[in-house]
C-alpha positions in Angstrom: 6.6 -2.0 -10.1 6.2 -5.9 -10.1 7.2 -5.7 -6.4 4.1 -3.7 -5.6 1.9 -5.3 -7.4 2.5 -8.4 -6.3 3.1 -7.7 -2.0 1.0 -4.6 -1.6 -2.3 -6.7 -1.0 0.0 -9.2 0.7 0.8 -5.9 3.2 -3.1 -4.3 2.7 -4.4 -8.1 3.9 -1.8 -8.3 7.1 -2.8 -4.5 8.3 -6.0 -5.0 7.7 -5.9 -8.5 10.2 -3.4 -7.6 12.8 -4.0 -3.9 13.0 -7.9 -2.9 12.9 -8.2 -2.0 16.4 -5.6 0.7 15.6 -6.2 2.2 12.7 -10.4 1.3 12.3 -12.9 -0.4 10.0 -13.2 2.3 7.6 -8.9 2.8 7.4 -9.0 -1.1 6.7 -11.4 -0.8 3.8 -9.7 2.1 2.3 -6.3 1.1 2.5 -7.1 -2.2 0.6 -9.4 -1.0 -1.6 -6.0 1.4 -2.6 -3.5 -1.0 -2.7 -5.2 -3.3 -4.9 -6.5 -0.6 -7.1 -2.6 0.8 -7.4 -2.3 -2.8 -8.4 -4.7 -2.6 -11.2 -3.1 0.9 -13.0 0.2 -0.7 -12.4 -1.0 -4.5 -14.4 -2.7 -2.3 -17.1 0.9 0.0 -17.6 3.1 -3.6 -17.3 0.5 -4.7 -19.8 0.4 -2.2 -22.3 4.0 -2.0 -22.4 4.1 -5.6 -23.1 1.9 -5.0 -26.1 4.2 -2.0 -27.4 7.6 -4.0 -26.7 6.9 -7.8 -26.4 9.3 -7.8 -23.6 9.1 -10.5 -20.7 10.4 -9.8 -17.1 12.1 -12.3 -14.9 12.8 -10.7 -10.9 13.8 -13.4 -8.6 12.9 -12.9 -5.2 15.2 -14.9 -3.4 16.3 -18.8 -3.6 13.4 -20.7 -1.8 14.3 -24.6 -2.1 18.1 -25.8 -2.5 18.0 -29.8 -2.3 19.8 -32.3 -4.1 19.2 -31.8 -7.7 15.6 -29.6 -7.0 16.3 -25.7 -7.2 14.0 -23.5 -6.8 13.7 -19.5 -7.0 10.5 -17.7 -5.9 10.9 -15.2 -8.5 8.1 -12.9 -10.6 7.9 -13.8 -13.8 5.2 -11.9 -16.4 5.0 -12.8 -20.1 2.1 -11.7 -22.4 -0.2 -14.5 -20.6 0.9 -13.4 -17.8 0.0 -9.6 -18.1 -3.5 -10.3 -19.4 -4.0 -12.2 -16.0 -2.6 -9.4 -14.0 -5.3 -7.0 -15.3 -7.7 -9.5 -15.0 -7.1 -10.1 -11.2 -6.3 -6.7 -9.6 -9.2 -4.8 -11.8 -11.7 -7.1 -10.6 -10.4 -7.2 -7.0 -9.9 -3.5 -6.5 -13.5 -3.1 -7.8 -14.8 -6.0 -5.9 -12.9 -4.5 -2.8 -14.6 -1.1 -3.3 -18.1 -2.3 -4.0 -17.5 -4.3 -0.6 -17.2 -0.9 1.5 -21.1 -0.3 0.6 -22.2 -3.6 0.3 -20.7 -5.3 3.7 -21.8 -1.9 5.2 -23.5 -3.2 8.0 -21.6 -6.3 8.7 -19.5 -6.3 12.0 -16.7 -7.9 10.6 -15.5 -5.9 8.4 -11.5 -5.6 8.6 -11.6 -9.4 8.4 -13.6 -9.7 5.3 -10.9 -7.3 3.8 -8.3 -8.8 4.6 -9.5 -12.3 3.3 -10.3 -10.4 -0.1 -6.8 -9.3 0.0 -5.0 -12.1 0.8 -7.1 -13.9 -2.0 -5.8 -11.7 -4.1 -1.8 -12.0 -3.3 -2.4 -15.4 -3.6 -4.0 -15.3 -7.4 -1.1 -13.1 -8.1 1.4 -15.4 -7.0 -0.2 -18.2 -9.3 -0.3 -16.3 -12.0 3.5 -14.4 -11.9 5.0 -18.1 -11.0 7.5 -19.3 -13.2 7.4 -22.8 -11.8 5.3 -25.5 -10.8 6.0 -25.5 -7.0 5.6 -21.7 -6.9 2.3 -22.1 -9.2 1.1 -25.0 -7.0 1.7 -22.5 -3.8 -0.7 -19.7 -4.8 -2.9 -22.5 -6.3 -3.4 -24.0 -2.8 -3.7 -20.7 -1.5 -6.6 -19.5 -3.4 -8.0 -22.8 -2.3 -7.9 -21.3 1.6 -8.4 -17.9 1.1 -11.8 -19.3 -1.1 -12.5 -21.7 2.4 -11.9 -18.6 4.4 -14.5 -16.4 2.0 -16.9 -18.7 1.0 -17.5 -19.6 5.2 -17.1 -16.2 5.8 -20.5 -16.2 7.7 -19.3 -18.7 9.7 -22.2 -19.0 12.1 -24.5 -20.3 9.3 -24.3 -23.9 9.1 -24.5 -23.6 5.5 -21.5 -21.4 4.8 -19.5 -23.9 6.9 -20.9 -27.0 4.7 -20.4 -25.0 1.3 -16.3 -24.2 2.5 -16.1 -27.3 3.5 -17.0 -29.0 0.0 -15.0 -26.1 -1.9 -12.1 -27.2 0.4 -12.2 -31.1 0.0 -13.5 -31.0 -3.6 -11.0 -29.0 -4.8 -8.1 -31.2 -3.0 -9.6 -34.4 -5.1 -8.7 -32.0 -8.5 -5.6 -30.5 -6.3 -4.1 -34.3 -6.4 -4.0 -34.6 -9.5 -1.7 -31.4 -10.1 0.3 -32.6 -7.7 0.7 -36.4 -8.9 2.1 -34.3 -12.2 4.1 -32.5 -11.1 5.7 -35.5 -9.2 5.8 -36.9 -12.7 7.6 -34.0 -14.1 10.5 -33.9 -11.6 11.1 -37.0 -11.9 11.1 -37.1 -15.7 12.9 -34.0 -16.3 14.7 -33.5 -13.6 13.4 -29.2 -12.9 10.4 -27.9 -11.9 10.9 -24.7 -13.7 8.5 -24.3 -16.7 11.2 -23.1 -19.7 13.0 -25.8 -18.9 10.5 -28.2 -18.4 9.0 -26.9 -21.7 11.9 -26.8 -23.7 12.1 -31.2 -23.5 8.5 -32.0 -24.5 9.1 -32.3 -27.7 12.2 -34.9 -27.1 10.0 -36.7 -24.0 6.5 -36.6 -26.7 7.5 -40.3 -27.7 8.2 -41.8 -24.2 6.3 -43.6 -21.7 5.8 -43.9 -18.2 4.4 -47.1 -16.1 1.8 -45.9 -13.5 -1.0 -47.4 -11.7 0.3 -51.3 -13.6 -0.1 -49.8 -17.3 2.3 -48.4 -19.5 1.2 -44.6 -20.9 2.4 -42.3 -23.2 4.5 -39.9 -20.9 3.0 -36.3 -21.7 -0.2 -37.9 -22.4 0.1 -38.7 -18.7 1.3 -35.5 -17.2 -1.5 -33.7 -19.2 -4.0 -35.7 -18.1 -3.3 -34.8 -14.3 -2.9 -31.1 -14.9 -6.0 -31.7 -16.5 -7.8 -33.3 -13.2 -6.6 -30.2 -11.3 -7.6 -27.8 -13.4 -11.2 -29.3 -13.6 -11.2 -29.3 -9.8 -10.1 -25.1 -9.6 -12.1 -24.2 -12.8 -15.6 -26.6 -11.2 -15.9 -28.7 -14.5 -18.1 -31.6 -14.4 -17.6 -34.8 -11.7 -15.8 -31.7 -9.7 -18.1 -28.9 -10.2 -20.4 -29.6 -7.1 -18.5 -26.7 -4.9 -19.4 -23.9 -7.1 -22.8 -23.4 -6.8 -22.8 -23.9 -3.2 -20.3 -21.3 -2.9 -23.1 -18.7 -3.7 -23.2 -18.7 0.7 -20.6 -16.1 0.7 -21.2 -12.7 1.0 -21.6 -11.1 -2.9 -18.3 -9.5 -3.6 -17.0 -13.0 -2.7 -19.3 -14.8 -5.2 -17.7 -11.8 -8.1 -14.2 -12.3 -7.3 -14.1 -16.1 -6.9 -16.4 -16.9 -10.0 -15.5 -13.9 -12.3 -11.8 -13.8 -12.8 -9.5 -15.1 -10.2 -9.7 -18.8 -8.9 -12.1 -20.2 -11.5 -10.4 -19.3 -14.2 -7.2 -20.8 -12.8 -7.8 -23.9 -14.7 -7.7 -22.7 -17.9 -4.3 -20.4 -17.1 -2.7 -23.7 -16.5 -3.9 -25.4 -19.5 -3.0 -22.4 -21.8 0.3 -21.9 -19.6 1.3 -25.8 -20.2 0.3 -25.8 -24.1 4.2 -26.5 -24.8 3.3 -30.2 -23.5 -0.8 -30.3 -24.5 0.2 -29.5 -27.9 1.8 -32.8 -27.9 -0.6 -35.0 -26.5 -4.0 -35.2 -28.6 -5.4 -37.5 -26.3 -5.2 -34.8 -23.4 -6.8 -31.9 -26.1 -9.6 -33.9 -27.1 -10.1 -34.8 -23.3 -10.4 -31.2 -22.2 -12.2 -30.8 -25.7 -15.1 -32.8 -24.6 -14.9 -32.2 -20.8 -15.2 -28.9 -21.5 -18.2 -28.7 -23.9 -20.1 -31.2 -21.8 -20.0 -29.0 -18.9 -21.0 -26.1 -21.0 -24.2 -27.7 -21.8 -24.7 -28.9 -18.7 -24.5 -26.2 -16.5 -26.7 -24.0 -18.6 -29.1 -26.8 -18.7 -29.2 -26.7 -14.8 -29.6 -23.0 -14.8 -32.3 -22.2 -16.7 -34.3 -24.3 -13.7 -32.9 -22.4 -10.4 -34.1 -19.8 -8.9 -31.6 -18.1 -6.6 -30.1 -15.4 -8.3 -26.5 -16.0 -7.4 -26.6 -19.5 -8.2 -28.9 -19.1 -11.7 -25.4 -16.7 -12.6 -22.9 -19.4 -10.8 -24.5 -22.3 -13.1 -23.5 -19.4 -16.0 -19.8 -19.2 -14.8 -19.7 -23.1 -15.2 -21.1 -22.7 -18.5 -18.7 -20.2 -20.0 -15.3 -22.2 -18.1 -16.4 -25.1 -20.3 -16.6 -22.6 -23.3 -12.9 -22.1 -22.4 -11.9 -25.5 -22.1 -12.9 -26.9 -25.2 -11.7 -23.7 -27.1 -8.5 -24.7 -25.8 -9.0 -28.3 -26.5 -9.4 -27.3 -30.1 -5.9 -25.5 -29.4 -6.9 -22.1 -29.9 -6.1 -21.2 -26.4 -5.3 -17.5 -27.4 -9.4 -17.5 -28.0 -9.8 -19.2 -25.0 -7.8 -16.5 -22.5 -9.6 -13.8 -24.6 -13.2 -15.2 -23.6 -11.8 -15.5 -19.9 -10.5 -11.7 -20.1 -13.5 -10.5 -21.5 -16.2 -12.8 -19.5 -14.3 -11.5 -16.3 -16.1 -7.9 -16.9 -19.7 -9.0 -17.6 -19.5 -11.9 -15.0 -18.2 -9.5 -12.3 -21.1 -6.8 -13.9 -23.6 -9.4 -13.6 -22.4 -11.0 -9.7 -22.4 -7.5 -8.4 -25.5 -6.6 -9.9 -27.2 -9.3 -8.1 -25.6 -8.5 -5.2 -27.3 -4.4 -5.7 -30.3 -6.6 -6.4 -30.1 -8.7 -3.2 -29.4 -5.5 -1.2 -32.4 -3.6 -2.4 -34.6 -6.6 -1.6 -32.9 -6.6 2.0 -31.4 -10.2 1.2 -34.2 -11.8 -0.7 -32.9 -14.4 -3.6 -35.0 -15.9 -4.8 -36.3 -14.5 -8.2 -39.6 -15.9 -7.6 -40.1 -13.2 -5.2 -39.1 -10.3 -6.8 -40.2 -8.7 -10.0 -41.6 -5.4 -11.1 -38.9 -3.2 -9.6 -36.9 -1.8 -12.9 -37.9 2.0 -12.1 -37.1 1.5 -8.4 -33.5 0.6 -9.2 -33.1 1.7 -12.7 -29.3 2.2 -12.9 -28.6 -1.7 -11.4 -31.4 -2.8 -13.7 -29.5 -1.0 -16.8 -26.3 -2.3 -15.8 -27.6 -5.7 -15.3 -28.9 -5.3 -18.7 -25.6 -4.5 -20.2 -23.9 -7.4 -18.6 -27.0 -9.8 -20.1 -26.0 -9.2 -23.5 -22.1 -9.3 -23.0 -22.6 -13.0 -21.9 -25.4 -13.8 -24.0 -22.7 -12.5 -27.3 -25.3 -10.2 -28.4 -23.8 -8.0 -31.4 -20.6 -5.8 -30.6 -20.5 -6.2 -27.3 -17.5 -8.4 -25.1 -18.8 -11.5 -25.1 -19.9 -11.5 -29.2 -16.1 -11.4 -30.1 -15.2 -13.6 -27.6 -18.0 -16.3 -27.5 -18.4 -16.5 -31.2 -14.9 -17.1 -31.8 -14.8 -20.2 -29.8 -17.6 -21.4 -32.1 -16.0 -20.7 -35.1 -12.4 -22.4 -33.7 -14.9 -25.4 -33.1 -16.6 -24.8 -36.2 -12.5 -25.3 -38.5 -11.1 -27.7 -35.9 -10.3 -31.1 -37.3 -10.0 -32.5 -33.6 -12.0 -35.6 -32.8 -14.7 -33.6 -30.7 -14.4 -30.7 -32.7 -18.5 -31.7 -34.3 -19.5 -32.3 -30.5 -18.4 -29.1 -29.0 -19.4 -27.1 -32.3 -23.3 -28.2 -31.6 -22.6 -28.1 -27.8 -21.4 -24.4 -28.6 -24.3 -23.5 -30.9 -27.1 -25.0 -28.7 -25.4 -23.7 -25.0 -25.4 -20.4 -26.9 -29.3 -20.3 -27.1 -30.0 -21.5 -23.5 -27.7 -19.2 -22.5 -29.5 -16.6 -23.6 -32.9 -18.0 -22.6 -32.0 -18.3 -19.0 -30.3 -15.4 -18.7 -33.1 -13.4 -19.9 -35.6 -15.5 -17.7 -33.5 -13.9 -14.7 -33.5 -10.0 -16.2 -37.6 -10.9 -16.8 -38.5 -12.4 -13.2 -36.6 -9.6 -11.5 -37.6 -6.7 -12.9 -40.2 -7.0 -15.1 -43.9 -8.5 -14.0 -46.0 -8.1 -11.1 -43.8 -7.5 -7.6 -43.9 -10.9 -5.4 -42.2 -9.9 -2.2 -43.5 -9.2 0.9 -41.3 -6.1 1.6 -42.9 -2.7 1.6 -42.7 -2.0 -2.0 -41.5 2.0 -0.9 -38.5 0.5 0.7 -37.0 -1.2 -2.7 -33.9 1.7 -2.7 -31.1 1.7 -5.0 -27.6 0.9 -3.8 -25.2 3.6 -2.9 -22.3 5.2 -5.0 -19.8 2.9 -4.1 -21.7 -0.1 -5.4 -22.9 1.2 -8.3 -19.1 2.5 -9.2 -17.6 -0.6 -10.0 -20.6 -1.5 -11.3 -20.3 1.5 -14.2 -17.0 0.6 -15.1 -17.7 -3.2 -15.3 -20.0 -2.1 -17.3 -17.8 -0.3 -19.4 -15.7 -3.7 -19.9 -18.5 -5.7 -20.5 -19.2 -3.2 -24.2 -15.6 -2.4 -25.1 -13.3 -5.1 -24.2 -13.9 -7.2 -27.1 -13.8 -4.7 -30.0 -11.0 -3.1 -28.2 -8.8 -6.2 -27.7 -10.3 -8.7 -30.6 -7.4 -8.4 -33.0 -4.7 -8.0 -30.7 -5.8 -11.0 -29.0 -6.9 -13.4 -31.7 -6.3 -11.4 -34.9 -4.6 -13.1 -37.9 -1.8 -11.5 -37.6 -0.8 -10.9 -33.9 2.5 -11.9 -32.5 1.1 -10.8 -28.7 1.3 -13.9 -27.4 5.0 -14.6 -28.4 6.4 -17.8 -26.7 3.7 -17.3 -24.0 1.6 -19.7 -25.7 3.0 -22.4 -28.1 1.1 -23.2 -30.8 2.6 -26.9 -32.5 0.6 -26.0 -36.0 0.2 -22.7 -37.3 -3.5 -22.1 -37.6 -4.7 -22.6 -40.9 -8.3 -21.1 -39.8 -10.0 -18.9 -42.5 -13.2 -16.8 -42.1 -16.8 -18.3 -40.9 -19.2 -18.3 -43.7 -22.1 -16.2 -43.8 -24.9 -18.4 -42.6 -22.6 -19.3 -39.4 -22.1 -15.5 -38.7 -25.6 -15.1 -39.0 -26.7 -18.0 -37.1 -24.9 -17.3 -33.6 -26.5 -13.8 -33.4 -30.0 -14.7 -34.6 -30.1 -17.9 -31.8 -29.1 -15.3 -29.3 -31.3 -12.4 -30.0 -34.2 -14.8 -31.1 -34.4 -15.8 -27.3 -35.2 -12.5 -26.2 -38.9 -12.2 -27.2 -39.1 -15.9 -26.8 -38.4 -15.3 -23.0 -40.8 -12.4 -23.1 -43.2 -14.7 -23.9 -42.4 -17.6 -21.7 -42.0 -15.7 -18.4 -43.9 -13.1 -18.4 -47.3 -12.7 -21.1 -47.3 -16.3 -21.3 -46.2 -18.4 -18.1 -48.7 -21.2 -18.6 -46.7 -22.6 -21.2 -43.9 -23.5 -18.8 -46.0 -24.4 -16.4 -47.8 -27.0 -18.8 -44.5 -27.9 -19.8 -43.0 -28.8 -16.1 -46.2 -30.5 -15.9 -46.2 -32.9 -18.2 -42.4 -33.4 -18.1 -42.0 -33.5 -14.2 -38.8 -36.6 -14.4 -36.9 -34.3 -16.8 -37.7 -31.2 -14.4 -36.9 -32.6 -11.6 -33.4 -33.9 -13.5 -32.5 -30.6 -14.0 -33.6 -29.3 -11.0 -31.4 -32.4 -8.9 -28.8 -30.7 -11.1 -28.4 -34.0 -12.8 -28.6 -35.9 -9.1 -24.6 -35.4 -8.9 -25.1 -34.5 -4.9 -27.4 -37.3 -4.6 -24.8 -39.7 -6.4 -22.1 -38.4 -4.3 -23.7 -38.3 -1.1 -24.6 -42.0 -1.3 -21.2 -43.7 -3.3 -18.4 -41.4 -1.1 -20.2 -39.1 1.8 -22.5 -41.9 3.3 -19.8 -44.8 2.3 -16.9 -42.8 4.4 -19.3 -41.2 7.0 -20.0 -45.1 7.6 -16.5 -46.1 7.8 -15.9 -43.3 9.7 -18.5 -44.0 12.5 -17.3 -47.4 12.6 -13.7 -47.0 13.3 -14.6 -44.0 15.8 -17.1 -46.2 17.9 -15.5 -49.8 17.0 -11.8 -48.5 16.8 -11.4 -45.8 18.9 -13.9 -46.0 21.7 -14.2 -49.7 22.0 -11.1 -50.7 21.2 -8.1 -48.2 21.9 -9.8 -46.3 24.7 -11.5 -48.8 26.3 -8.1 -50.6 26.3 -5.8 -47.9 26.5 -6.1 -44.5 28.4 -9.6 -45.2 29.3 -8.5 -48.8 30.6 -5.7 -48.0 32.3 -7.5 -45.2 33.8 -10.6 -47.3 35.6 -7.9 -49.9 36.1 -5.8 -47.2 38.6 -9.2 -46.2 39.9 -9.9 -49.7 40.7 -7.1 -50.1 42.4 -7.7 -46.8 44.0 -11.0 -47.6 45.3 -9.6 -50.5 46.6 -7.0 -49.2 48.8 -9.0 -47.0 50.1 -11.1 -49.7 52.3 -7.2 -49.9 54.2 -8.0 -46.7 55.5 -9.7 -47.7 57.9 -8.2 -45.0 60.9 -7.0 -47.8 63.4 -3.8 -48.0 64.5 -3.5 -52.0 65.0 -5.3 -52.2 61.4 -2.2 -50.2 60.0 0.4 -52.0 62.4 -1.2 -55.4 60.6 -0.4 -54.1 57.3 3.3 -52.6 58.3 4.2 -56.4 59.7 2.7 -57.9 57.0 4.8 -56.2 54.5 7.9 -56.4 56.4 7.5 -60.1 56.1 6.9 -60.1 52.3 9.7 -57.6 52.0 12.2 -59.8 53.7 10.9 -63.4 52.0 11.7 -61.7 49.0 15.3 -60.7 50.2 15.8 -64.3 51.1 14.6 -65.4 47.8 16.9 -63.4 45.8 
């Protein structure tokens, strides 16, 4: 069963490439979409027989690197943490993958696109089932070029190109730092593999290592540089920048990257290494605050934007932080349930926009839409739906979920623990402002665009599908899983996650229970009123506060700060070394040189040929006197 799920998308993706022309477009989209969606029933049996039993399964594969001391097995390994990811991954893919039959519909590419979206998906799967670091660190550079190959999908747009090429190179900054730990963890413990590996942190928590000319606490260290790699994969703030510019993907892309697969990678890595963050504070109070600041500042940035993708991409930032500074506080068992649950109403709300974006025959731009909630009623309900799952509106996903990582803030005695309790609160209430804002300037209001209002359509049954049982995700997930996942009493989570201190957390007090629901529904007619019955007052406001606008609409000027410290610096250095270096300098004096030099010589020679016979006979004798002075001479 772990066999399948784990190579059949690995199969689907290498049909789908290789074998188009034989079997056809529509074979290749149906043949994925099936694999991956056998996938998904097979992660939700493994996983509910994990709940029932508690058991782990361990298949190797077959012995991948025998050197020296460094073993290595490529083998399938699935715990509790492990299962929940598994569900995670293949539901959202196989609906992704069918939503993408309607959606890339038109497109002339097709099998391709599939068999990115599958090999995307083989690669998650591999992260996620490792039970190493190098077999971890495989499908995490994988997901890295399957997201290249997806996000430039449209390869012929300069745009897409520029937007995979800063996914690529941003994520290797955050990728070096995984890799400089797990060079640290070789050579400290002598295994890559993570039981072992796990079971010394507690005899390596008192040792140091010298690095960089300073002496560090070792785990401190090692968590500090899984840390950098999963902010890199997860887009938290100084290596966020490639996330909203991969909104130039096609749709289904923009789900399946930002929902539940590579983005939340990060945070699988922090709550899969909590045997050694557990005992380094330093690292928890650094993804503690790392964490909420992102949260606040992403949701800052999107209540300004107006593409719909990217308005919902700023959101994804938002809720990762959520996730990292739940786990800073240590409750990472609330921080995998607010990635399993956010992965249904950010998928929900991704492919809704992309229905959106279809009806409006590619428009974006929320500015220009509006008015169009009884064209395209059941994307406009759904969208709904998915709104107040993120938002943590009462009883739906993201209200057990969301709230939860408040209240962890709320009884964490960690140094950040006030910071990312306000963050929480006050990220909360935008939240819900700009996510409204979107549901208001889309559908509701006075229609903007300068399409033929008659031609706004609703999307087709295999788009709105996935879309209905997202949907279904986005209200029951939460209730259904809450006290399985972070009840007091649970034992799901077994060794999968390692808890140092028991949790001593008792229950929120009324006026906090009260006070997370009444911020989020209290933004709901206050968005009403904002943008749509009373739009002058944000227009005054942008008016009189055009620095702190533009701040937000600059997206806090990191591009701008980046472009001029590292792209112009190296794009200088760059130029120099090609025209200075290269040109000037090693061709001129090299192949180039030696190259005009011959065809010196060449030309030269030529003005011999002159076509007499005494001019040649000249030449003969002379050289048969040089010839024999140098005979004599020797």
């Amino acid at each position: 069963m772990l066999y399948l799920i784990l190579f059949l998308p690995l199969l689907g993706s290498f049909i789908s490439a290789f074998f188009y022309r034989n079997i056809g477009d529509k074979a290749c989209q149906i043949l994925t979409s099936t694999f991956i969606s056998i996938g998904a029933v097979l992660s939700s049996i493994i996983l509910f027989e994990t709940i029932k039993t508690g058991n782990t399964y361990q298949y190797p594969i077959f012995n991948w690197i025998s050197s020296g001391s460094l073993k290595i097995h490529w083998s399938i390994y699935v715990d509790s943490l492990t299962a929940v990811m598994l569900v995670v991954v293949n539901v959202v893919s196989a609906l992704v993958h069918i939503y993408s039959i309607g959606y890339m519909n038109d497109d002339p590419h097709k099998p391709r696109f599939m068999s990115y979206l599958s090999l995307f998906t083989f690669m998650m799967l591999s992260l996620v089932t490792a039970d190493n670091f190098l077999q971890l660190f495989f499908g995490w550079e994988g997901v890295g070029l399957a997201s290249y190959l997806l996000i430039g999908f449209w390869y012929k747009k300069d745009s897409a190109n520029n937007a995979s090429m800063k996914a690529f190179i941003v994520n290797r900054v955050g990728d070096i730092g995984l890799l400089i730990a797990m060079l640290i963890i070789f050579k400290t413990f002598g295994t890559l593999t993570f039981s072992e590996v796990f079971s010394q942190a507690a005899d390596q928590s008192k040792n140091t290592i010298k690095i960089f000319g300073g002496e560090f606490n070792l785990i401190t260290t090692i968590c500090v540089f899984l840390f950098i790699g999963a902010m890199g994969k997860s887009a938290q703030i100084i290596l966020h920048t490639w996330l909203p510019d991969a909104m130039e993907g096609p749709t289904p892309v923009s789900a399946l990257i930002h929902a539940a697969t590579m983005v939340t990678a990060g945070v699988f890595l922090v709550a899969r290494c909590s045997p050694l963050f557990e005992y380094s504070q330093y690292a928890l109070n650094l993804v503690a605050f790392v964490g909420a600041t992102t949260a606040i500042f992403a949701a800052s940035v999107a209540i300004v934007q107006t593409d719909i993708k990217r308005i919902i991409a700023y959101s994804t930032c938002s809720q990762l932080g959520y996730m990292f500074f739940a786990a800073g506080m240590g409750a990472y068992n609330i921080a995998i349930f607010h990635l399993f649950t956010h992965a249904f109403f950010k998928a929900l709300l991704f492919l809704g926009a992309g229905s959106v974006i279809h009806a409006f025959h590619d428009e974006q731009n929320i500015e220009k839409m509006g008015g169009v909630w009884k064209k395209i009623p059941m994307t406009y309900t759904l969208m709904i739906i998915g709104t107040l799952a993120l938002t943590g509106f009462p009883l739906l996903a993201g209200f057990y979920s969301k709230d939860a990582i408040i209240e962890s803030a709320y009884f964490s005695k960690s140094f950040f623990s006030g910071y990312a309790f306000v963050i929480g609160l006050t990220t909360a209430f935008i939240t819900s402002i700009y996510s409204w804002r979107l549901i208001f300037k889309t559908f509701h209001g006075k229609y903007n665009n300068t399409l033929n209002f008659e031609k706004i359509h609703e999307s087709g049954p295999t788009m709105i599908i996935p879309l209905v049982i997202l949907a279904f995700g986005s209200i029951f997930s939460g209730y259904a899983f809450h006290e399985l996942f972070i009840g007091e009493n649970t034992k799901f989570w077994g060794k999968a996650i390692f808890f140092l201190k028991q949790s001593t957390q008792s229950h929120a007090p009324l006026w906090l229970l009260i006070l997370i629901p009444t911020l989020v529904i209290t933004a709901i007619p206050l968005s009403f009123i904002l943008f749509l019955k009373r739009k002058d007052i944000v227009d005054g406001f942008i008016n009189n506060n055009k620095p702190f606008y533009n701040f937000l609409v600059k997206k806090w000027f990191f591009d701008e700060i980046y472009d001029a410290i590292f792209v112009k610096t190296f794009r200088s250095v760059g130029n120099f070394l090609w025209q200075r270096g290269d040109v000037k300098t090693i061709d001129a004096y090299g192949p180039d040189g030696v190259a005009k030099l011959i065809k010196n010589l060449s030309d030269r020679a030529t003005v011999m040929q002159s076509g007499y016979l005494y001019h040649y006979a000249t030449f003969i004798i002379i050289g048969l006197i040089l010839l024999i002075f140098f005979k004599m001479i020797i």
